[in-house]
C-alpha positions in Angstrom: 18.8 83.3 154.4 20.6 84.3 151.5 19.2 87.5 151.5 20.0 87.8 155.4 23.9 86.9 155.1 24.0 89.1 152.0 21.3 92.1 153.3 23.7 95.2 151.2 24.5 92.6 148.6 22.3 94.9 146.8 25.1 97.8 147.0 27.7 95.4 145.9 26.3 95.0 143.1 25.3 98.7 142.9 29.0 99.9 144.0 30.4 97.5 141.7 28.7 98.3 138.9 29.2 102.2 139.3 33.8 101.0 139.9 32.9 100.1 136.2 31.3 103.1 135.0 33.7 105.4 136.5 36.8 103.0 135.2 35.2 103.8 132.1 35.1 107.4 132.2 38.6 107.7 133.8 39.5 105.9 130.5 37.9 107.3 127.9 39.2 111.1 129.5 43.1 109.5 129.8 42.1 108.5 126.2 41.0 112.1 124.8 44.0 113.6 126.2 46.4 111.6 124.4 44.8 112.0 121.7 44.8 115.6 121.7 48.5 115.5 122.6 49.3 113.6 119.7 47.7 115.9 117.9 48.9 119.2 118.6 52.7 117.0 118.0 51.4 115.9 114.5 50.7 119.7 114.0 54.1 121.2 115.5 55.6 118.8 113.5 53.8 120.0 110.2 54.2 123.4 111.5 57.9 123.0 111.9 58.8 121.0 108.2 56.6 123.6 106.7 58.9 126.2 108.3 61.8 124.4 106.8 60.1 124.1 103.2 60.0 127.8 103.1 63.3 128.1 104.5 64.7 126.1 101.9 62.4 127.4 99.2 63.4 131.2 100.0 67.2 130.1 99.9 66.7 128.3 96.6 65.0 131.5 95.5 67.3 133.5 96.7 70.5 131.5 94.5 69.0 130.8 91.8 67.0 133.6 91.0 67.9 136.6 92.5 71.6 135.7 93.3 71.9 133.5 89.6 74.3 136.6 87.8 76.8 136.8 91.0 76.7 133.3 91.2 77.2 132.4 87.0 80.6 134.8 87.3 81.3 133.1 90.1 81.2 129.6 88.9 82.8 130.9 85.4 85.4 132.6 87.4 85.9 128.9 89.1 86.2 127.2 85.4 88.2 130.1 83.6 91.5 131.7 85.2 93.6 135.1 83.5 96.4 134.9 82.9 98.7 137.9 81.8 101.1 137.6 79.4 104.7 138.9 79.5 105.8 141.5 77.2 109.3 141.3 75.4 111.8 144.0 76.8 113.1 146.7 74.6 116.7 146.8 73.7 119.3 148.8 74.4 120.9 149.8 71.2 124.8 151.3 70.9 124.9 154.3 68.3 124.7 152.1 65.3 122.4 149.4 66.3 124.3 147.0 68.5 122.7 145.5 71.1 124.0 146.1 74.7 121.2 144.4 76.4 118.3 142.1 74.2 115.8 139.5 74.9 116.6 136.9 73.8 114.8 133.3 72.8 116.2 130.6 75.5 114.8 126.8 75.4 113.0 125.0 78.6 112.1 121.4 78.5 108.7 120.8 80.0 106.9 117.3 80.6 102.8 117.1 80.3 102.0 114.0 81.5 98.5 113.4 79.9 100.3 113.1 76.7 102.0 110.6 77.8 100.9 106.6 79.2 101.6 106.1 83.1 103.2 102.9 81.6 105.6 104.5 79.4 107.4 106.7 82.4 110.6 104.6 82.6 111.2 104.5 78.9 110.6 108.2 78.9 113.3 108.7 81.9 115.8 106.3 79.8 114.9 108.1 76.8 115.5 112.0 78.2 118.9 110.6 80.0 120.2 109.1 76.7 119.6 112.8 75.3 120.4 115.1 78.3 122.9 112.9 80.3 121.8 111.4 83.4 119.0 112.9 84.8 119.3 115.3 88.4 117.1 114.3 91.3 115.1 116.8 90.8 114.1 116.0 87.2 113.3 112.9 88.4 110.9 113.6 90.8 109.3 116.3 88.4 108.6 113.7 86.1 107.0 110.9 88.2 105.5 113.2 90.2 103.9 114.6 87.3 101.3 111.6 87.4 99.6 113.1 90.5 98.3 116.3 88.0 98.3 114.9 84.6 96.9 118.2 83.0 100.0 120.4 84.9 103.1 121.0 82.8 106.1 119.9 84.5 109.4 122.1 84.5 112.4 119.5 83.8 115.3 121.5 82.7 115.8 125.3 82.1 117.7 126.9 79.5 119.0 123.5 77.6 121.1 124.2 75.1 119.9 124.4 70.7 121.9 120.8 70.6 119.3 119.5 73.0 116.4 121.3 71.4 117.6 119.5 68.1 117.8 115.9 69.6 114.4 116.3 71.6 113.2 117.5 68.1 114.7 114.6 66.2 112.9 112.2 69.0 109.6 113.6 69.5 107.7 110.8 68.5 109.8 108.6 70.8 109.2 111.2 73.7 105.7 111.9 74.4 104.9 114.4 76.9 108.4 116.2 76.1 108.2 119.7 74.7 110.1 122.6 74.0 108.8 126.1 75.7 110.9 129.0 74.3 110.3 132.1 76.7 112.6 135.1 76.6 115.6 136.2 79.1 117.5 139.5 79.2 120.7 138.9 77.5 123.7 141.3 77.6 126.1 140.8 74.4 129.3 143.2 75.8 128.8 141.4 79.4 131.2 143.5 81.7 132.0 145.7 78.8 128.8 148.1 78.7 127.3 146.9 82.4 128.6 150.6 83.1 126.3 151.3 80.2 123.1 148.6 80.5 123.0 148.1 84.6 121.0 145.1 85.3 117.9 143.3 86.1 116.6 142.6 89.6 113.5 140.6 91.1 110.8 143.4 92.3 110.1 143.6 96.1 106.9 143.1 98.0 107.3 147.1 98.1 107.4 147.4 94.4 104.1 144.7 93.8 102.3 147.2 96.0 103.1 150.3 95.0 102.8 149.5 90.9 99.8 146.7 89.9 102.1 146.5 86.7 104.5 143.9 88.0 103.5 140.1 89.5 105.8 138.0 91.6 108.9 136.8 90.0 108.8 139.4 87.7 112.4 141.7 86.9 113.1 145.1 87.3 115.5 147.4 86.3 118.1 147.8 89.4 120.7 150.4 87.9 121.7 151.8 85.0 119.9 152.4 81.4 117.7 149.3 82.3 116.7 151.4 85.7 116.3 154.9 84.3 114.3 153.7 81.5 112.5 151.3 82.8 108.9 152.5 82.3 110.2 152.5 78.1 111.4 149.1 78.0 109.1 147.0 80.5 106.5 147.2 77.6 102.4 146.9 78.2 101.6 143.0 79.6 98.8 141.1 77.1 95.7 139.4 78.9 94.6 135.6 78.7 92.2 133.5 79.9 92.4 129.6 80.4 89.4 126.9 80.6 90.1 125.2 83.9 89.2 121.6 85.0 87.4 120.9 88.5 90.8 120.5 89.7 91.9 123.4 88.7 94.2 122.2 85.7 94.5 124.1 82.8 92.6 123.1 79.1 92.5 125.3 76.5 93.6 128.8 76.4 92.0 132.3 74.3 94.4 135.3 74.3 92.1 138.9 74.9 95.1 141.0 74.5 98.0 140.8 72.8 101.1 142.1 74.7 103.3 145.3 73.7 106.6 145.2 73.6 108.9 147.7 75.1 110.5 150.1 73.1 114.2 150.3 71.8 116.0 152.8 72.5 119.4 153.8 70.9 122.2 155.2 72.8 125.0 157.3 71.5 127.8 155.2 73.2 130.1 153.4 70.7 130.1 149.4 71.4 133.5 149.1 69.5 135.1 151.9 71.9 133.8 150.7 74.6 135.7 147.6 74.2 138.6 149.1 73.9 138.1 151.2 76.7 137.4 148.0 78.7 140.6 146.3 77.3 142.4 149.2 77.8 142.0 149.2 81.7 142.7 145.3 82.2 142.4 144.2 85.5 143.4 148.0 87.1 140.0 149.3 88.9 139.1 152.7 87.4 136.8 154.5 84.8 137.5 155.4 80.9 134.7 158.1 80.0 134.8 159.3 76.3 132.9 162.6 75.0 132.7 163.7 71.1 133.9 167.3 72.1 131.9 168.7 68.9 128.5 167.5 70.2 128.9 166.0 73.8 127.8 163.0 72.6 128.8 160.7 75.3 130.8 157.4 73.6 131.9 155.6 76.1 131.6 154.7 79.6 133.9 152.2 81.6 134.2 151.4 84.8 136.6 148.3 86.5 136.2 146.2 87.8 133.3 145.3 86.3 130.7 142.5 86.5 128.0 140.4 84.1 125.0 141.8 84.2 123.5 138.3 83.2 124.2 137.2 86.7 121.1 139.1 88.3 119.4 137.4 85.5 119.9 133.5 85.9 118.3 132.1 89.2 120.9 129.5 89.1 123.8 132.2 89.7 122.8 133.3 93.2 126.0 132.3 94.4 127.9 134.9 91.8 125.2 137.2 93.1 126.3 136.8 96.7 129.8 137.1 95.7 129.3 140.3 93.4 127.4 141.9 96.7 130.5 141.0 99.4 132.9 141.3 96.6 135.7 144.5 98.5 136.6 146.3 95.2 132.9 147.1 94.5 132.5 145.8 91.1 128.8 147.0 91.4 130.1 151.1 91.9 129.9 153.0 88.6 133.2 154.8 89.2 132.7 156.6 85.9 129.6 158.7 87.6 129.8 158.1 91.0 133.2 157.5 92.4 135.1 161.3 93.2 138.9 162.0 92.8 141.0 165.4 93.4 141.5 165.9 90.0 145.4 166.4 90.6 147.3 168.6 88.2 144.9 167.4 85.4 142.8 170.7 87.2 146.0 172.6 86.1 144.4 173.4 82.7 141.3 175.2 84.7 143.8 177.3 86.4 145.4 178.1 82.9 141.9 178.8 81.1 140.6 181.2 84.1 143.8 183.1 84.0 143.9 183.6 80.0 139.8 184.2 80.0 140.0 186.9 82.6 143.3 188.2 81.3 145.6 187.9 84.3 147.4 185.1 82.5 148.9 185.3 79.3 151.1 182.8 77.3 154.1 185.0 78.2 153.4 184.8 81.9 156.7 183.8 83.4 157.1 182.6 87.5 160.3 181.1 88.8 160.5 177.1 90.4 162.8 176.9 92.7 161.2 173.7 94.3 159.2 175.3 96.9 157.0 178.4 96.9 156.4 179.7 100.7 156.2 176.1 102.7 154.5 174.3 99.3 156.7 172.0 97.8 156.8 171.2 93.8 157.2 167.6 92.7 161.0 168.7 91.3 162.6 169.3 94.1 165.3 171.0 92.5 162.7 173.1 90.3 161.9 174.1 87.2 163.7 177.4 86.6 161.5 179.9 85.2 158.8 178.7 83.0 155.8 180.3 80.9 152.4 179.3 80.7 152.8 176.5 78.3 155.6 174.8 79.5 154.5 175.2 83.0 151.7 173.0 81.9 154.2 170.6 80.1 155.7 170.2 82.8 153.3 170.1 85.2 155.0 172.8 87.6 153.3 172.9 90.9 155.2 175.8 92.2 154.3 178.0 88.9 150.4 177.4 89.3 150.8 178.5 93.0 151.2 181.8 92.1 149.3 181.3 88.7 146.0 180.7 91.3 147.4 183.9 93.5 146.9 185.8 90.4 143.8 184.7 89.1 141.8 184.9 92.4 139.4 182.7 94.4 136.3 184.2 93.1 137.4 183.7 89.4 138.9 179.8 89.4 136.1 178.9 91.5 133.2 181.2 88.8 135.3 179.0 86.5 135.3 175.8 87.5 131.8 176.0 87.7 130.9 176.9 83.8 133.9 173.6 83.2 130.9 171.9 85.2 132.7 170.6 88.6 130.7 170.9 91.6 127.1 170.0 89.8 125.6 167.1 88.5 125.9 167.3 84.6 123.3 164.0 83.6 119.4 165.3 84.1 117.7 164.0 86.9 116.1 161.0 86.7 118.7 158.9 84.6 122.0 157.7 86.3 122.9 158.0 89.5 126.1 160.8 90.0 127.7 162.3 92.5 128.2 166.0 92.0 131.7 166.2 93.5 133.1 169.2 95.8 133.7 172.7 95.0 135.6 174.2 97.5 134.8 177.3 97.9 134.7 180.1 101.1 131.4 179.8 101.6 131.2 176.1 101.3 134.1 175.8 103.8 132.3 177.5 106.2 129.3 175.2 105.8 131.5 172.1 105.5 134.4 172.4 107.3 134.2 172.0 111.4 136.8 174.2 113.6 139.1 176.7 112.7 140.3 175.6 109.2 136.5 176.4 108.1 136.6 180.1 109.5 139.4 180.9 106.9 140.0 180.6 103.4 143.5 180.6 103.0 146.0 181.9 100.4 146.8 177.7 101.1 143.3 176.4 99.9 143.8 178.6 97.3 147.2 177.6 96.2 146.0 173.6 96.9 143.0 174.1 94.5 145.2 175.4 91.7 146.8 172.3 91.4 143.9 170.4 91.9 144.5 169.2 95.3 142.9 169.8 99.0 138.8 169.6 99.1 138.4 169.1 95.8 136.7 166.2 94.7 135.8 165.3 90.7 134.3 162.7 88.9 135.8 161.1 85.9 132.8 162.4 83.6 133.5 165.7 84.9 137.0 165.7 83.8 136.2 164.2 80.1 133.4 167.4 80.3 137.0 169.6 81.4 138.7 168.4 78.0 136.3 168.2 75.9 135.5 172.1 76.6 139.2 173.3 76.3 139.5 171.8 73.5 136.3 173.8 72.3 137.4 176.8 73.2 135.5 177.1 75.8 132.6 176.0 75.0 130.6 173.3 76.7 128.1 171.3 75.5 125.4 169.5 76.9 126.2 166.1 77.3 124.3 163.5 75.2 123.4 160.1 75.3 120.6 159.0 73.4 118.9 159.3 70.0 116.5 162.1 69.3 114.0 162.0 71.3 114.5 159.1 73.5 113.6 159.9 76.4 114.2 163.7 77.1 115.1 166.6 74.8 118.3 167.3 77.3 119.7 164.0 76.2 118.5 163.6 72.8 120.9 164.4 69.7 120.0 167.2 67.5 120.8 170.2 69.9 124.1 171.4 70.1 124.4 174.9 71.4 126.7 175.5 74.4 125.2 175.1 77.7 127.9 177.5 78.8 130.7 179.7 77.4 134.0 180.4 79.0 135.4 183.7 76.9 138.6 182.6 75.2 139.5 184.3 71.9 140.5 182.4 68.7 144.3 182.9 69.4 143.6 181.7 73.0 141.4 178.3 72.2 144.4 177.7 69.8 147.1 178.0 72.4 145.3 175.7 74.9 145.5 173.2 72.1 149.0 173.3 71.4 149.5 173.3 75.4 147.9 170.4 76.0 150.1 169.1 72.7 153.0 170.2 74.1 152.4 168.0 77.7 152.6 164.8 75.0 155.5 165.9 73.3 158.0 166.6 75.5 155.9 167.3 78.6 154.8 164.7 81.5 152.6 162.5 79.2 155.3 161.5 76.5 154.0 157.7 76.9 151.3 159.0 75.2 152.7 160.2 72.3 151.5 158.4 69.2 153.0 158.1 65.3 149.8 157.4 64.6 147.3 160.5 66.0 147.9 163.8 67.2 147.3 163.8 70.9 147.3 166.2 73.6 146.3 166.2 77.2 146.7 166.3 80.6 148.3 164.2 83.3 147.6 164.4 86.8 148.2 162.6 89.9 145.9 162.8 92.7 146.9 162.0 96.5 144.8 159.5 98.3 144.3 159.5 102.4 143.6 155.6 102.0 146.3 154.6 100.0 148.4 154.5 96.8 147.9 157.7 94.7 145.3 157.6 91.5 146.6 158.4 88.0 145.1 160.8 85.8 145.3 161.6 82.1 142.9 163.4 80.1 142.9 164.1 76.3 141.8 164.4 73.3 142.4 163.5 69.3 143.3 164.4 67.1 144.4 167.4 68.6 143.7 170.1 66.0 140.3 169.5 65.3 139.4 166.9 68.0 136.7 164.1 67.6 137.4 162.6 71.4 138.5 164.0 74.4 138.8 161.1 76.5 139.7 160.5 80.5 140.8 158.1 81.9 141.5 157.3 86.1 143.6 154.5 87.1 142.3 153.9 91.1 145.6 153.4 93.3 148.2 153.2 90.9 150.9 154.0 92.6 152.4 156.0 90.0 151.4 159.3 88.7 149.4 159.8 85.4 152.3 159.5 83.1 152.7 156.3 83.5 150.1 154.5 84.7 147.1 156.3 82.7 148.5 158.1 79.7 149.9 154.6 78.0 146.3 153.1 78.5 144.8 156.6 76.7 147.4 156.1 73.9 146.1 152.8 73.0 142.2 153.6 73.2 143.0 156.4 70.4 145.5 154.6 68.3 143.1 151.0 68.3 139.8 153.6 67.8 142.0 155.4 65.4 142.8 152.4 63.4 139.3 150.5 63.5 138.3 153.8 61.6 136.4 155.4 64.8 138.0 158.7 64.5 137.5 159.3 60.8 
């Protein structure tokens, strides 16, 4: 019965039994595949941190070995830092060793705050006010900010004066941290006396750090002047240094490589005492004093007013004065010795007078009648001069008689004239200071310069107007000391002068003196302009020039002016029979001509230069 109710119990069994197996098998394949998945991840993952390991071992090879002598500079270039070091500026001498521009020592007080305990900051403060005076805001926060680098040197006061170097000297031990730094600044003794002379100092431009790996930012430059000119002389050769740095980049100890050059001096033939005079002599009148040593064309002097101190472009604290120089409407920063142009006035007259007795078509008996006006052209003397000769033409300055004194002598030969006197060209070398060349007139430059119908002619007018120094002529102040100084040669003119041998160029350098140019005047002749250019002191238009104490003789002029008052003229030289100056001197918008608003100030330039022994 059990059999019967169970008959395929026999496949039960059987079917169950192979359910089991097959369970089994399933299992045991699931079972194989994971496990082979797990391995092929255990090997990716060995595959892959191998990868990395060589990775990692390539790059270390790669730094430490084959990069190691890129990366040694590198990290000494991180813990050292150059430094260059400033060079001292050459001076700028006078003719007997003066200085007209020096570098000078000048005192900063500077606070290195690992030197000193954090808890010692307030006496400190108390301390430095006690010596300096209550301290600014800003000195304030230099020193307690100080504490944030305590390897940095902090800045606290610039330029203090020898009494505080003394008292912070006294108190060091009281005052740790505080030290004096002494670094040099550009110092110009004369001031506004020589800045004619010296020029100044100026920050260089992004320009000027790219176009010359000399200079670094902040440093100075010179702007105008002998500083500008000479510039590549002075500056000097920079030294070389290198500092031990912390990780912070603070500085620890420091090794010098190369010592720094200084500039070279360089000794100019302008006379410091004259040039004081000069100055003095001009007051608070805007003009130009030029002084030439007629024997050598040693340049002595060179003035122009109004002036300013060159020590202003110096001093970052000054920017205001800078500002003010720069807006400033009479120009104090416009050499009017060398670049500022004048009509000479009747100071030319002596041009006219030398052409005329050079070529022989003047003589000192040549005789024309004033009678105030010569065909439309007035004289200054309305009523005339009568008839005059040569000499006392000049004396008196007679317009009407040096009309037909330039009719005589002929465009061609005042103009060939002028020219060998030096008007019309540039008379420095290039490369030195900056001069305006003035006008010539001349035909041919009319033509090129002149617009419309008054440049298609030349004129017995333009003629007549140049003879007396009027019309397109246009001169410079140096040009007319060069105009004296060669008549009272005789003719000859010398190159101009202004340094010692050799410094920089053999045009400038003393030493040479052979005339650059001759203008043929016999003995008799050169000896008559002198006693001329006497006889316009003595009883002539310059008698507030006459002097007890030196022989002058000269020139007066008076020049007309399209923008204003006329200018005064007077040109001269002393003593006048063997001259050791010749001397002009150009008073802008006077108001009154050359007799008595320039002579007077010549007269006391050669009686105080006379007395103080220049003239000897």
């Amino acid at each position: 019965m059990h059999r019967d109710l169970y008959p395929f119990a026999f496949l039960r069994r059987s079917h169950s039994f192979d359910s089991r197996s097959a369970a089994k098998n399933t299992g045991r394949v699931i079972g194989n595949r994971e496990a082979g998945a797990s391995e092929y991840r255990v090997r990716l993952l060995s595959f892959v941190t191998a990868l990395l390991f060589l990775g990692l071992f390539c790059r270390a090879f790669s730094l430490q070995v084959l990069g190691r002598r890129y990366f040694r500079l590198l990290a000494q270039s991180n813990a050292r830092k150059e430094e260059r070091l400033p060079s001292v500026r050459g001076a700028i001498l006078d003719r007997r060793g003066r200085p007209l521009a020096i570098d000078n020592a000048v005192f900063d007080l500077v606070f290195l705050p690992r030197l000193c305990p954090v808890d010692s900051f307030p006496v400190i403060e108390q301390r430095l006010g006690e010596i300096l005076g209550p301290l600014a805001t800003a000195e304030r926060n230099a020193l307690w900010n100080s504490r944030r680098r305590p390897l940095k040197p902090f800045l606290l006061r610039r330029s203090v004066e020898r009494v505080i170097v003394a008292r912070v000297k006294e108190r060091e031990e009281d005052l740790p941290g505080v030290r004096i730094v002494v670094r040099a600044r550009r110092t110009y003794p004369l001031g506004p006396v020589a800045a004619a002379v010296t020029g100044y100092l100026g920050e260089v431009t992004r320009r000027e750090l790219v176009a010359d790996p000399w200079y670094e930012p902040g440093d100075k430059k010179g702007r105008a002047g002998a500083e500008g000119f000479l510039e590549r002389i002075l500056r000097g050769e920079k030294g070389l240094a290198q500092w031990d740095l912390t990780s912070k980049g603070d500085r620890i100890e420091k090794r010098v490589l190369k010592e720094p050059r200084p500039g070279r001096n360089v000794r100019l033939t302008i006379d410091a005492q004259l040039q004081e005079i000069a100055y003095e002599a001009m007051g608070e009148s805007a003009g130009a004093v030029v002084a030439i040593e007629p024997s050598s064309g040693e340049i002595l002097s060179l003035v122009s007013t109004p002036s300013y101190d060159p020590e202003v472009f110096v001093d970052p604290r000054r920017s205001d004065q800078r500002r003010s120089l720069l807006l400033d409407p009479r120009r104090p920063l416009f050499n009017r010795a060398l670049q500022a142009t004048y009509p000479p006035g009747s100071t030319f007259k002596i041009v006219t007078m030398i052409a005329g007795l050079a070529s022989g078509r003047l003589t000192p008996g040549t005789t024309f009648r004033c009678a105030g006006e010569y065909e439309g052209m007035g004289c200054w003397k309305k009523e005339g001069h009568g008839t005059l000769a040569l000499s006392s033409a000049l004396a008196q300055s007679c317009n009407v008689y040096f009309y037909q004194a330039g009719e005589r002598v002929g465009t061609e030969t005042l103009v060939g004239t002028a020219r060998t006197f030096g008007l019309g060209e540039r008379l420095l070398p290039a490369g030195t200071f900056r001069e305006n060349p003035g006008v010539l007139p001349s035909p041919e430059w009319e033509r090129r310069n002149v617009p419309g119908p008054d440049g298609e002619h030349w004129g017995l007018g333009d003629l007549r107007n140049m003879a007396i120094g009027q019309g397109y002529l246009q001169t410079t102040p140096l040009q007319m000391a060069v105009v004296v100084a060669t008549a009272v040669e005789g003719g000859l003119r010398r190159r101009l002068r202004l340094f010692s041998d050799g410094v920089p160029s053999v045009q400038m350098s003393r030493g040479e003196t052979e005339p650059l140019a001759r203008i043929s005047l016999n003995p008799k002749e050169a000896e008559f302009v002198r006693t001329a250019l006497s006889n316009v002191v003595r009883y002539g238009t310059a008698r507030r020039a006459w002097s007890a104490k030196v022989a002058i003789g000269g020139k007066t002029g008076t020049a007309q002016s399209a923008y204003g008052p006329d200018h005064a003229w007077f040109i001269a030289a002393a003593p006048i029979e063997a001259p050791r100056l010749a001397l002009a001197v150009l008073v802008e918008s006077a108001g009154h001509g050359g007799g008595r608003a320039a002579a007077p100030r010549a007269k006391r330039i050669f009686e105080r230069y006379w007395e103080e022994g220049g003239l000897e």
